[in-house]
Residue, then its C-alpha position, 0 to 999 in steps of 0.5 A: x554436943x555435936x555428933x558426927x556419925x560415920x555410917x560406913x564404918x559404924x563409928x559415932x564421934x563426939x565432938x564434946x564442947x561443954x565441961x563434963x560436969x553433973x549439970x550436964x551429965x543427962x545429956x551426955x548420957x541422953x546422946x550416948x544411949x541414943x547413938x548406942x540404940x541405933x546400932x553404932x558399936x564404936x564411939x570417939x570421944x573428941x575431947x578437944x573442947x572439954x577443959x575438965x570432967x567429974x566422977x559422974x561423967x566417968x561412970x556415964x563413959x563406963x558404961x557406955x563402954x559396957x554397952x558397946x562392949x556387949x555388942x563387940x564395941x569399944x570407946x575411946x577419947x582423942x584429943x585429951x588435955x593434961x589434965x584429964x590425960x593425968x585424971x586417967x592416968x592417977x585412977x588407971x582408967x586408961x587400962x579400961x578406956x584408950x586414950x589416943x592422940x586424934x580422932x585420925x588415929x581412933x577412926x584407924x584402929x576401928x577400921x582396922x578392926x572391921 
């Protein structure tokens, strides 16, 4: 999982390769919590290599969201395939974590928020 941090602007995006599964929840977990202890406020979750995700990687991305949001944060995914846009969809996730469509228009609405 590849991260790439944009300093000016605080905002980490991940570039997530690997199906969000609980084989590999731990370490998703593990780079979130480090990137969020070392001040980053807003995240990117680039999901333009992930094919599928589980419960697991949803309450690891919850509550990365509740971190952030404690510190004036937020996380949002870009890049989503159908498949995980209609998981969002079904359990109304995307009225809790905003799904927008590239990691331009993400990186735009965290600027506009500084």
């Amino acid at each position: 999982m590849k991260v790439t941090e944009y300093e000016p602007t605080g905002v980490a995006v991940f570039d997530v390769d690997v199906s969000l599964m609980q084989e590999a929840g731990t370490t998703f977990r593990n780079r979130l919590d480090d990137v969020i202890s070392r001040g980053y406020r807003n995240i990117v979750l680039d999901m333009t290599n992930t094919s599928y995700m589980n419960s697991v990687s949803i309450s690891i991305m919850l509550e990365a969201q509740r971190k952030l949001k404690d510190s004036g944060g937020d996380i949002v995914l870009s890049n989503v395939n159908q498949l995980i846009r209609n998981l969002f969809e079904i359990t109304n996730m995307t009225s809790i974590i905003r799904i927008l469509p590239d990691n331009e228009s993400a990186l735009h609405e965290f600027r506009k928020a500084i």
